[in-house]
BADRENPA-260911 format. One line per 10 residues: their letters; for each residue x, y, z of C-alpha. Coordinates in pm, 1 decimal. Layout:
a) X/Y/Z | ...
//
This chain:
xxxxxxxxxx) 5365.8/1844.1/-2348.8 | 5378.1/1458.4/-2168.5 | 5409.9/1437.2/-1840.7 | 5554.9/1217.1/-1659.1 | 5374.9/975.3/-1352.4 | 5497.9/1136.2/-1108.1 | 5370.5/1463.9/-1245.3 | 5048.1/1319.2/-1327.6 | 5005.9/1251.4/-965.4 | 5087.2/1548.3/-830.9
xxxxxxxxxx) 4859.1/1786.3/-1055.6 | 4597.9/1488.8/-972.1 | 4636.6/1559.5/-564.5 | 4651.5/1901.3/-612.5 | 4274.1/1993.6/-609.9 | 4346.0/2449.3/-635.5 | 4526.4/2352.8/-977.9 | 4316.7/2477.2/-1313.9 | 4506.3/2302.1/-1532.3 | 4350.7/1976.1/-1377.3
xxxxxxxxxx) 3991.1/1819.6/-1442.9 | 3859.1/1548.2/-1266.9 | 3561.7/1306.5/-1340.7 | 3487.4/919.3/-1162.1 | 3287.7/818.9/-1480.1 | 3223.7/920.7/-1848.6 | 2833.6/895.9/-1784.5 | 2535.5/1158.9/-1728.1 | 2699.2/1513.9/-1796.6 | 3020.2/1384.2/-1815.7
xxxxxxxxxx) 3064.9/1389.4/-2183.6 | 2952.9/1729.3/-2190.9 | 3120.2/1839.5/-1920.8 | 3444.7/1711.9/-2013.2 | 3434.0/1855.6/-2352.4 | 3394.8/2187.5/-2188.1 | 3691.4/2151.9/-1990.9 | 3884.6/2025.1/-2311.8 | 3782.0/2343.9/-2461.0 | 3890.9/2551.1/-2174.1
xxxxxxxxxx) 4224.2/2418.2/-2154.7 | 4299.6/2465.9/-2539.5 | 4217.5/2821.7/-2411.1 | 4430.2/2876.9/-2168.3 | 4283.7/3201.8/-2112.7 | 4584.1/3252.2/-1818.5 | 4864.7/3215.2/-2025.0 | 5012.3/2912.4/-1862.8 | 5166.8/2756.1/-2179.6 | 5121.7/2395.5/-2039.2
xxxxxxxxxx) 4873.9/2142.0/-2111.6 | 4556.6/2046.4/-1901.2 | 4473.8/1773.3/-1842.4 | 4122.6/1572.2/-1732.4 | 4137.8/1270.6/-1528.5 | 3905.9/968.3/-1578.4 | 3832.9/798.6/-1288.4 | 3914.8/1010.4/-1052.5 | 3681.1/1141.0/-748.6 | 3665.5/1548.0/-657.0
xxxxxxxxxx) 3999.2/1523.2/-389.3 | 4223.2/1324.1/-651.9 | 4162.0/928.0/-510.2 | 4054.3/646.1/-734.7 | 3716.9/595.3/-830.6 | 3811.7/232.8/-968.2 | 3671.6/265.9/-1316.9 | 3722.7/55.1/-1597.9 | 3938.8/180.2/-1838.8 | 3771.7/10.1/-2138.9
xxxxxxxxxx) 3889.9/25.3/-2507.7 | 3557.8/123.5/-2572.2 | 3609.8/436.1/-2302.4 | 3923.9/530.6/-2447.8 | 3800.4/583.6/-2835.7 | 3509.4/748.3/-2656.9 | 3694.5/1018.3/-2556.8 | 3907.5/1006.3/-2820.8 | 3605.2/1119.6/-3043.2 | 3656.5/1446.3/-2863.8
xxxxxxxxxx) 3897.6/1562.9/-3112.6 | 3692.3/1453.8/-3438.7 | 3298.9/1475.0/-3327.7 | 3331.1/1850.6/-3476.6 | 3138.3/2013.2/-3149.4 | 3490.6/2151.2/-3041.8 | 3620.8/2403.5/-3315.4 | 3895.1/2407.7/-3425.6 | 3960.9/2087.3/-3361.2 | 4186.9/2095.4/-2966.3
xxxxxxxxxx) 4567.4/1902.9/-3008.7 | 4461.8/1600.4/-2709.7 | 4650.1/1279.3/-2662.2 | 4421.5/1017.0/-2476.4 | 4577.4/731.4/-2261.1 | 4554.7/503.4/-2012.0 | 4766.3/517.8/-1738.9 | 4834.1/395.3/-1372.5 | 4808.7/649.3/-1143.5 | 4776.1/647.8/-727.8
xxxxxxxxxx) 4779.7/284.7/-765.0 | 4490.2/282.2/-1036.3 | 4405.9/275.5/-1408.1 | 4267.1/601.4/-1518.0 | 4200.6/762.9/-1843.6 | 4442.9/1041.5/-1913.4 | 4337.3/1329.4/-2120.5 | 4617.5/1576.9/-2211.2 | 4506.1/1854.6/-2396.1 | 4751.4/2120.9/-2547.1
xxxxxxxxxx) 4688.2/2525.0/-2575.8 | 4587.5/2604.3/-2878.0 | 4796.1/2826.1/-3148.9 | 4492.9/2983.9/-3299.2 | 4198.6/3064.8/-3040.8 | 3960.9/3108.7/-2886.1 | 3853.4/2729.5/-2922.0 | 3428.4/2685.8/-2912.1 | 3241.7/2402.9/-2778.6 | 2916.9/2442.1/-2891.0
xxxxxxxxxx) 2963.0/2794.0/-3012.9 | 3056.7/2890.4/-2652.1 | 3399.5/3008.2/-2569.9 | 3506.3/2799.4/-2216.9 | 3794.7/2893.3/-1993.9 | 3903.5/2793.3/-1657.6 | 3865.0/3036.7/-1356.3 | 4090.0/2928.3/-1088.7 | 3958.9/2530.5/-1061.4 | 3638.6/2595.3/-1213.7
xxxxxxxxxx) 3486.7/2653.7/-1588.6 | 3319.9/2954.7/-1756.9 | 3217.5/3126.5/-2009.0 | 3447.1/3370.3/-2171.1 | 3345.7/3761.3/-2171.5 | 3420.0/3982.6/-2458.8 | 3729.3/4080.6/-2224.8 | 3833.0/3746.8/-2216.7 | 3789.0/3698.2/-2584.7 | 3924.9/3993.3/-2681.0
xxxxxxxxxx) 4225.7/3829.1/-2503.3 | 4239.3/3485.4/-2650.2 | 4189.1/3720.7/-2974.5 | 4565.5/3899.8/-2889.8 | 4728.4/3538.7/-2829.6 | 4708.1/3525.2/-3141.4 | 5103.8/3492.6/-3299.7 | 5207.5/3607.7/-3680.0 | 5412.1/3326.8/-3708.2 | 5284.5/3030.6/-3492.5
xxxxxxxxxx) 4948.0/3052.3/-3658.9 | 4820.0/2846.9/-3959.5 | 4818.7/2965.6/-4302.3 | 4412.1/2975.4/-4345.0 | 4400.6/3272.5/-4067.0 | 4692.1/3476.3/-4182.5 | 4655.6/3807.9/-4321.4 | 4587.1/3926.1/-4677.4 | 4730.4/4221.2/-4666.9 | 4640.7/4316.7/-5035.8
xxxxxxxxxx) 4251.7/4315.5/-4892.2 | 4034.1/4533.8/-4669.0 | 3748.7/4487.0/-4470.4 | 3548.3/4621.4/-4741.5 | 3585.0/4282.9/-4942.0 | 3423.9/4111.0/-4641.1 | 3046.0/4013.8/-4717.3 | 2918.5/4156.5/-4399.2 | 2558.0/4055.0/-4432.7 | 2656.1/3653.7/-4500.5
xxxxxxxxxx) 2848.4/3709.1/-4235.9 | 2541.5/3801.1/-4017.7 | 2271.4/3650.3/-4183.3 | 2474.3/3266.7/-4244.6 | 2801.5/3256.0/-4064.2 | 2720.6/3427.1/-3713.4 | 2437.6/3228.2/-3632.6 | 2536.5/2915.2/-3699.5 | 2881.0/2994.7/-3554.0 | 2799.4/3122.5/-3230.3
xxxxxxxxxx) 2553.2/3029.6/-2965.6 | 2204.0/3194.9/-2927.8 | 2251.7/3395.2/-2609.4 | 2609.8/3483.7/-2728.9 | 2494.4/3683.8/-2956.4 | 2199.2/3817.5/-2837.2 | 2414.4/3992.2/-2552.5 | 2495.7/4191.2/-2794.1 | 2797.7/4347.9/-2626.9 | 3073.2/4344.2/-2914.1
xxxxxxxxxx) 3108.4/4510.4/-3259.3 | 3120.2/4405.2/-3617.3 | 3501.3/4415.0/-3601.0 | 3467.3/4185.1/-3299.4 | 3319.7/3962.8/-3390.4 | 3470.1/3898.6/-3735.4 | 3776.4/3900.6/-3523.4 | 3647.7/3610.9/-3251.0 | 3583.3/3384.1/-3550.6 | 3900.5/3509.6/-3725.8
xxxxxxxxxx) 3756.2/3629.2/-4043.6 | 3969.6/3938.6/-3974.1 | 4318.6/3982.5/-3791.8 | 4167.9/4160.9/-3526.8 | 3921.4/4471.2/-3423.1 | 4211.6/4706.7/-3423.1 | 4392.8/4612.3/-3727.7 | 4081.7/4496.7/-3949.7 | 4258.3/4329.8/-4229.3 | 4086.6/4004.8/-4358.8
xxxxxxxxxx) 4232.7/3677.2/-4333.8 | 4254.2/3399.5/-4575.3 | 3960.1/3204.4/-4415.9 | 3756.6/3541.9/-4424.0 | 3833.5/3555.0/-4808.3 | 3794.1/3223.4/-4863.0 | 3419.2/3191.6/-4652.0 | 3265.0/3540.8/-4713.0 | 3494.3/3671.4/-4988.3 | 3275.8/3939.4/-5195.4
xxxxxxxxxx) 3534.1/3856.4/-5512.2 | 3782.0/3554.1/-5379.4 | 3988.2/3489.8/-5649.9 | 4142.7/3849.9/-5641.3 | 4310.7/3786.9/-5380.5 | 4319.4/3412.6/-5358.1 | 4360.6/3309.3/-5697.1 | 4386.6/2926.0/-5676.6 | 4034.9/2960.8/-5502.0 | 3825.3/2767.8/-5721.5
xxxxxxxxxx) 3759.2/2421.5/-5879.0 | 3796.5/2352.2/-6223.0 | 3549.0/2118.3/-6353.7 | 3576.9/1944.2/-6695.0 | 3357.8/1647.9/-6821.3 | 3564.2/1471.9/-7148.1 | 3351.3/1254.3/-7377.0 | 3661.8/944.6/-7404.0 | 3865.5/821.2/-7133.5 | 4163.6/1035.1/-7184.3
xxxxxxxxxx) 4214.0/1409.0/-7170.6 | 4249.1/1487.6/-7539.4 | 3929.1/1373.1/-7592.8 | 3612.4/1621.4/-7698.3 | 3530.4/1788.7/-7354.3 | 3145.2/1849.6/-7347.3 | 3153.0/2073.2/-7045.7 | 3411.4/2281.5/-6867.5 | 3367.6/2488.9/-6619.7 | 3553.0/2721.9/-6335.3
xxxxxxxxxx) 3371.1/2774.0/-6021.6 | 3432.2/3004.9/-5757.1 | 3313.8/3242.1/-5498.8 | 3285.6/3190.1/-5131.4 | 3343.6/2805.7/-5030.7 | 2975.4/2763.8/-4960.1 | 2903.3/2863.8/-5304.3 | 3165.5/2660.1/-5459.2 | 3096.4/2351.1/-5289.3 | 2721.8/2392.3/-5358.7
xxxxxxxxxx) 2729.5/2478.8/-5721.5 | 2986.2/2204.2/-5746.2 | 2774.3/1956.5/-5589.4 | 2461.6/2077.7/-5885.2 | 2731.4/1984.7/-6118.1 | 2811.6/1660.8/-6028.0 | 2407.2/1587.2/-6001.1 | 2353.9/1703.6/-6354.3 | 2647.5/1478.8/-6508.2 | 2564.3/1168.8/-6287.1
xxxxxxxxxx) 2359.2/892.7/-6447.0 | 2120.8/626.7/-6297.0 | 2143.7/278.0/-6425.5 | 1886.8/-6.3/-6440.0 | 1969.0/-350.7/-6298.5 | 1672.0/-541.3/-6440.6 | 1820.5/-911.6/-6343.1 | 1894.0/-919.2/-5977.5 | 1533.5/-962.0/-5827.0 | 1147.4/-951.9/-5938.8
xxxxxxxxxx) 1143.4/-577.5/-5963.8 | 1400.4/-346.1/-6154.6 | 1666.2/-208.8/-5888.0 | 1763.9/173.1/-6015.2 | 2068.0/322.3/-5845.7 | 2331.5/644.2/-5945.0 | 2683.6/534.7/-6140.4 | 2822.5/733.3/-5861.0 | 2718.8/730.7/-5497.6 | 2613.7/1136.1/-5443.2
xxxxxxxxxx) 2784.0/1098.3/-5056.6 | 3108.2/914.6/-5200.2 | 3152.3/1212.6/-5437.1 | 3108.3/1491.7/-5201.7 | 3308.7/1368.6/-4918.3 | 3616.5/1308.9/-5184.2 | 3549.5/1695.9/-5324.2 | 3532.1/1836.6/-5027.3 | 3807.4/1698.8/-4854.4 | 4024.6/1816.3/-5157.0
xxxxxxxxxx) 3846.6/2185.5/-5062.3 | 3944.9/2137.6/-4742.2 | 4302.2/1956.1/-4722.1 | 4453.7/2139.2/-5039.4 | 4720.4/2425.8/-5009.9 | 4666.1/2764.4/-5045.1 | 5017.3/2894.8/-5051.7 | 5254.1/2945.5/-5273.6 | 5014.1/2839.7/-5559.0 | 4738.2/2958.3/-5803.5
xxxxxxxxxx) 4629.7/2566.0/-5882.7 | 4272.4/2498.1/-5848.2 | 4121.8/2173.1/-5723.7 | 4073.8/1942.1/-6081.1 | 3766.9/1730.5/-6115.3 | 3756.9/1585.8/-6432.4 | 3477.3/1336.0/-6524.5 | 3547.6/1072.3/-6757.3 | 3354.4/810.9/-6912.9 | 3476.2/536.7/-6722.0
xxxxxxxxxx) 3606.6/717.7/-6377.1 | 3650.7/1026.3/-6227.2 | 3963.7/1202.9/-6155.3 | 3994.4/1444.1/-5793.2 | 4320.1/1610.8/-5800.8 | 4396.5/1899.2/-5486.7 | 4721.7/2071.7/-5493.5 | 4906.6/2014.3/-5166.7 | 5035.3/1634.3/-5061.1 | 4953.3/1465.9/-4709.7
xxxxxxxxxx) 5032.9/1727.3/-4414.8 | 5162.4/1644.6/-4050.4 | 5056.7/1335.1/-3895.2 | 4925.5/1161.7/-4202.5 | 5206.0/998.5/-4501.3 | 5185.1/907.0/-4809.4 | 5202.1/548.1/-4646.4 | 4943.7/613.2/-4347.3 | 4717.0/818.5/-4643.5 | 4389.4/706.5/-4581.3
xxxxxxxxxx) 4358.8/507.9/-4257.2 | 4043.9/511.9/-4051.4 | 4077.8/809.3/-3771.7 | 4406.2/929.5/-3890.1 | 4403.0/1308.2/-3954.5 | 4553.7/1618.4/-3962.8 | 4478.9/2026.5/-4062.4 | 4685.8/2202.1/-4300.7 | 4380.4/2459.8/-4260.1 | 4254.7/2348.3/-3928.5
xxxxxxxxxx) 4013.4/2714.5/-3950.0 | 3879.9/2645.7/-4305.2 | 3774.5/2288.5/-4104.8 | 3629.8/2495.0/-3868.8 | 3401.1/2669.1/-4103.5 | 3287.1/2426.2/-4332.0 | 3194.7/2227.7/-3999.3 | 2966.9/2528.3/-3892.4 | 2822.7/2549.5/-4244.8 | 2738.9/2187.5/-4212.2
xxxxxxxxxx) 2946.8/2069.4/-4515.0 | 3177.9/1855.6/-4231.0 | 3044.0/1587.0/-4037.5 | 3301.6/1447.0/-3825.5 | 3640.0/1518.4/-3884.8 | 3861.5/1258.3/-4001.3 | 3544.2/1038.4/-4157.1 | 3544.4/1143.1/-4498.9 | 3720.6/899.8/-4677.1 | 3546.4/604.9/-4444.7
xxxxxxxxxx) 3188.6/739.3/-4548.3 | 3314.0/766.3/-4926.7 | 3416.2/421.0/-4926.4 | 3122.3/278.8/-4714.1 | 2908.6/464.0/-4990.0 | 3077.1/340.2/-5281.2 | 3055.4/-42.5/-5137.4 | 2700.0/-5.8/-5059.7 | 2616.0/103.3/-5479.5 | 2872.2/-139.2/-5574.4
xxxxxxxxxx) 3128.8/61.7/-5703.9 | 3490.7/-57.5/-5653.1 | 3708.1/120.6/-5319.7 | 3837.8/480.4/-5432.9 | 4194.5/503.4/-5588.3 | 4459.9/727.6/-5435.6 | 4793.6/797.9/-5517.5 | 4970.9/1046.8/-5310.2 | 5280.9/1248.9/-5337.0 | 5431.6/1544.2/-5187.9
xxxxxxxxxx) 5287.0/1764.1/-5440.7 | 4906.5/1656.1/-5490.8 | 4630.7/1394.5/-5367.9 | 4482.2/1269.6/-5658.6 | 4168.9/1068.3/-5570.3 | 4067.2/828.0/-5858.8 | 3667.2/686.6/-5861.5 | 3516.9/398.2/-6114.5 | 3147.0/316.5/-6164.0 | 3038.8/-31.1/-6121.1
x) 3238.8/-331.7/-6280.9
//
C-alpha cells in the first residue's frame, strides 16, 4: 500500500513502530543493513498486512539528517529489488519525498505472498523495532502464510506427485547449500520435510506434496508431471522450416540439466569466423555471442508459462538466424509495448527466479536482455528481434551483416 505524507510522518516519529526503518545515509553498513530490513518487512513475520517502510535520511528519533536525495541514491536502492541477494525478489516502490520539512528517500516495501523472503540465504524478521534472524518456529510460520490461492503458479501443488519424485540428494548435495547460509544449516535443527518446505520445493512438512518449482528444480522424471518441461531444439540446414533438419533434439530433466545440456548444444552448433582484413593480425570471433544466447534461452526458461500448456520452449537454429520462441506473452508490469526496456520486469514464476538465481544461472534480475544486446553489439551482430503477443515471446537473433 501508499501512504500518504501525513502517514509517512507519523510512522517516521514513531520510533516503538516495526514496520519503520530508519538510516541518515546509504554508506558503511547501510546497504547491507537496509537490505535486511527490506527482507524483514516482506516477512512480516507478525502478520500486520501493511507495508514497511525504511527511511533515507532520517536520524534514530525520526528528525532530518539533511541528505541528498540524489538520482544516483535513488536507483541505488532501487537495485534492491533486482541485485538477486534478496530472494524472491520483495514488491518495493522507491521515492523521494518531503517529509518533516526534508527530502528523504522513501522505501515502501510490501509483504510478500510467497515467503519466507532470504537475504543472503538468511531469513530476517522484525522483533518489535529491531531485526533478526528467523528460528525454525518462525519459519515454520512464514511457511503456514502461505495461501492456495494468493500464491504463484511455480509453488503450487502437483498433486499427481509425491515426495518420492523429489531428488533428495541434489537437493542436499546442490540446492541446500547454495540456498541457505552456512550456519543455517549447520544448526541443524529442522528435517528433510522442513526444509524442502522453507525453500518451497514441497507444500509444507505436514502435507509433503511437491510443488511445481520442486518438479521443475529437482524433479527425478519432470516431464511426468510437467509435460511442457523441456526445450525442443532443432538445427534446419535452409532458412525455412521445411528444410532438411540435421539435428533435433528434446531436452529435459531438472532445469539445471536442461539449461546446461542446452547451453553444450548451442556450443557444438556455433561457428567461429575469420576476419582477416580489419588489422595486421587475423581477428577470430563466434557467429553468435555465447552470453547473448544464454541470457535469451534462459529468460524464455524462466518467463514462459507453465499452465494450462504442454508447449516446450522452441529453439530452432537456422542458417542465417536463430529463432527463441517461449509459450506465455509479457506478464504484469511489462507490455507488449514496454517489452524489453532497461530495468523493467516482472515474475510470472517469481520462485523458479529464485532458483535459477541460487544455481547461478541469474545474474541480476531484470538484465538479461541488456547483457544480450551489449553482447551481441560488442561481436557485431545486429540488436535481437522480438515480437510479442499475448500468446508467446519469440526472440529472433542474426549473425553478423
Amino acid at each position: 500500500m501508499a501512504y500518504s505524507i501525513a502517514e509517512l510522518e507519523a510512522m517516521l516519529a514513531d520510533i516503538e513502530s516495526d514496520l519503520v526503518e530508519r538510516k541518515e545515509t546509504f554508506k558503511g553498513d547501510a546497504p547491507r543493513t537496509v537490505r535486511e530490513a527490506v527482507c524483514a518487512f516482506a516477512n512480516d513475520l507478525p502478520n500486520h498486512c501493511r507495508s514497511g517502510v525504511v527511511f533515507i535520511g532520517a536520524k534514530e528519533d525520526g528528525t532530518p539528517s539533511a541528505l541528498a536525495v540524489t538520482d544516483e541514491l535513488l536507483r541505488q536502492l532501487a537495485d534492491i529489488k533486482t541485485d538477486g541477494n534478496i530472494l524472491p525478489p520483495p514488491s518495493l516502490s522507491v521515492a523521494k519525498c518531503g517529509v518533516r520539512g526534508a527530502d528523504m528517500a522513501v522505501i515502501t516495501v510490501a509483504p510478500a505472498d510467497s515467503p519466507p523472503v532470504r537475504y543472503k540465504g538468511r531469513i530476517h524478521i522484525r522483533v518489535g523495532p529491531r531485526r533478526g534472524i528467523a528460528s525454525a518456529q518462525d519459519e515454520r510460520i512464514l511457511n503456514e502464510k502461505r495461501r492456495h490461492r494468493d500464491r504463484p503458479f511455480d509453488v503450487q501443488p502437483v498433486t499427481s506427485a509425491s515426495i518420492e519424485d523429489i531428488d533428495r540428494r541434489r537437493f542436499e548435495s546442490e540446492y541446500l547449500p547454495a540456498a541457505v547460509a552456512r550456519e543455517i544449516l549447520e544448526a541443524n535443527d529442522r528435517s528433510d520435510e522442513q526444509r524442502l518446505a522453507a525453500t518451497k520445493m514441497i507444500l509444507s512438512a505436514e502435507e509433503p506434496c511437491p510443488t511445481l518449482l520442486g518438479l521443475l528444480v529437482l524433479g527425478k522424471t519432470t516431464r511426468t508431471f510437467v509435460p511442457g518441461a523441456y526445450v525442443q531444439f532443432l538445427r534446419i540446414e535452409g532458412t525455412e522450416l521445411d528444410e532438411p533438419a540435421v539435428d533435433e533434439v528434446a531436452i529435459d530433466g531438472p532445469v539445471a540439466d536442461m539449461i546446461r545440456r542446452l547451453d553444450e548444444k548451442l556450443a557444438a552448433h556455433n561457428r567461429t569466423r575469420v576476419d582477416f582484413t580489419s588489422g595486421p593480425r587475423e581477428q577470430r570471433a563466434p557467429l553468435y555471442p555465447v552470453v547473448a544466447l544464454q541470457q535469451i534461452t534462459r529468460n524464455a526458461i524462466l518467463h514462459r508459462t507453465y499452465e494450462s500448456t504442454h508447449a516446450p520452449v522452441r529453439v530452432t537454429w537456422y542458417d542465417d538466424r536463430i529463432e527463441i520462441l517461449s509459450p506465455g506473452g509479457p506478464y504484469g508490469a511489462v507490455t507488449p509495448e514496454n517489452f524489453g526496456t532497461p530495468g523493467l520486469t516482472d515474475y510470472r514464476n517469481p520462485n523458479l527466479a529464485e532458483a535459477m538465481r541460487v544455481l547461478g544461472y541469474v545474474q541480476k534480475f531484470g538484465g538479461g536482455i541488456v547483457a544480450a544486446r551489449n553482447a551481441l553489439q560488442k561481436n557485431g551482430n545486429p540488436p535481437p528481434e522480438f515480437r510479442v503477443d499475448q500468446g508467446h515471446v519469440l526472440a529472433v537473433v542474426r549473425p553478423p551483416q
